[in-house]
C-alpha positions as CSV (number, residue, x, y, z in Angstrom):
1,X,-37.3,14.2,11.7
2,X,-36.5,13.5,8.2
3,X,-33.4,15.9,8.3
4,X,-32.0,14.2,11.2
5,X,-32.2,10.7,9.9
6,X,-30.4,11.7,6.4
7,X,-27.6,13.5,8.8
8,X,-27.6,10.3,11.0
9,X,-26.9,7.8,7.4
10,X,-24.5,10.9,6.5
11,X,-22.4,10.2,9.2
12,X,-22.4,6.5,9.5
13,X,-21.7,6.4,5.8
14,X,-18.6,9.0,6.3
15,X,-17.4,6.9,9.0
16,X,-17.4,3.5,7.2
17,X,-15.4,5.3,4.7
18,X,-13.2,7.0,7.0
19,X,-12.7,3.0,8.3
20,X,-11.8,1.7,5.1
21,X,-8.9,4.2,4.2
22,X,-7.9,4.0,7.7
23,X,-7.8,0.2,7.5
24,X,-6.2,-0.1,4.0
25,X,-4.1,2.8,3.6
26,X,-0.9,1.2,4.8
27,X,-1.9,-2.3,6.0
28,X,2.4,-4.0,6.2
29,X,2.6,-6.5,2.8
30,X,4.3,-9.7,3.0
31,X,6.8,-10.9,0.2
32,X,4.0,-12.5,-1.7
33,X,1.5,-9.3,-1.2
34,X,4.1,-7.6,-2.5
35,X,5.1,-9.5,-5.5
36,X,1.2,-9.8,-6.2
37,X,0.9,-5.9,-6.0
38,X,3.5,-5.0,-7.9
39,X,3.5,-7.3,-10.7
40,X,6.6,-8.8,-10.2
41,X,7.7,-12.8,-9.7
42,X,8.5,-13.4,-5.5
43,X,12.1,-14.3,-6.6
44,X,12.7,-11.0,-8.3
45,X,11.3,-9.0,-5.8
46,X,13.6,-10.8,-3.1
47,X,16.5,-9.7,-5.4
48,X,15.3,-6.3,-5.3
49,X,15.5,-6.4,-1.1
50,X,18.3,-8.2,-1.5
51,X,20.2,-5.4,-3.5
52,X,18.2,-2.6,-1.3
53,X,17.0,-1.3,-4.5
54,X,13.0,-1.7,-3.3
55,X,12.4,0.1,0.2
56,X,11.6,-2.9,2.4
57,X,11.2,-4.2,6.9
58,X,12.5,-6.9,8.5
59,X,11.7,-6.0,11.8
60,X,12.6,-9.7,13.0
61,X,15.1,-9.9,10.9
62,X,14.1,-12.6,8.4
63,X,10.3,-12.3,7.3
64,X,10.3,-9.0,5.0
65,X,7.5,-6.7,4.9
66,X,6.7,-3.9,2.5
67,X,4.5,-0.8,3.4
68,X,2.1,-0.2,0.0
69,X,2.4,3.7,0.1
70,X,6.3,3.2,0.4
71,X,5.8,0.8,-2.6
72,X,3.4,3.9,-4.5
73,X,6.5,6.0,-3.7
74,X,9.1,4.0,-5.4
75,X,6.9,3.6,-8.3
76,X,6.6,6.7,-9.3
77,X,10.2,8.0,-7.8
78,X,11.8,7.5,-11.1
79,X,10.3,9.8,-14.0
80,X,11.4,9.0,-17.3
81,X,9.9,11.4,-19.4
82,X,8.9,10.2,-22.9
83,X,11.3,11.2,-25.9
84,X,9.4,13.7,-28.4
């Protein structure tokens, strides 16, 4: 009885995490999302989209969105390895 309840909080525990990574994994970012996440002023990041330097949607064709894992990507795209 006791063996069955731990499983049962196991796999409600498992699934609430499983719902959270689904959920936040790649949730679309607006501009200011964006700016917010990566540090950077709303008027520079625009440049950047503006320039096509940062990967970036505008499935309407004006309101920009920005996937976070595309974001991760471009972060760490460029490896500048430290001088020794």
């Amino acid at each position: 009885m006791q063996q069955e309840q731990n499983q049962n909080e196991v796999v409600e525990k498992l699934t609430s995490i499983e719902t959270l990574l689904r959920d936040g994994k790649d949730k679309p970012l607006n501009l200011t999302e964006a700016a917010e996440y990566l540090g950077f002023s709303e008027s520079y990041l625009y440049k950047l989209t503006s320039k096509k330097i940062i990967p970036h949607h505008k499935p309407t064709g004006k309101v920009i969105f920005f996937s976070k894992a595309e974001l991760d990507e471009w972060i760490f795209s460029s490896n500048n390895e430290a001088v020794k």
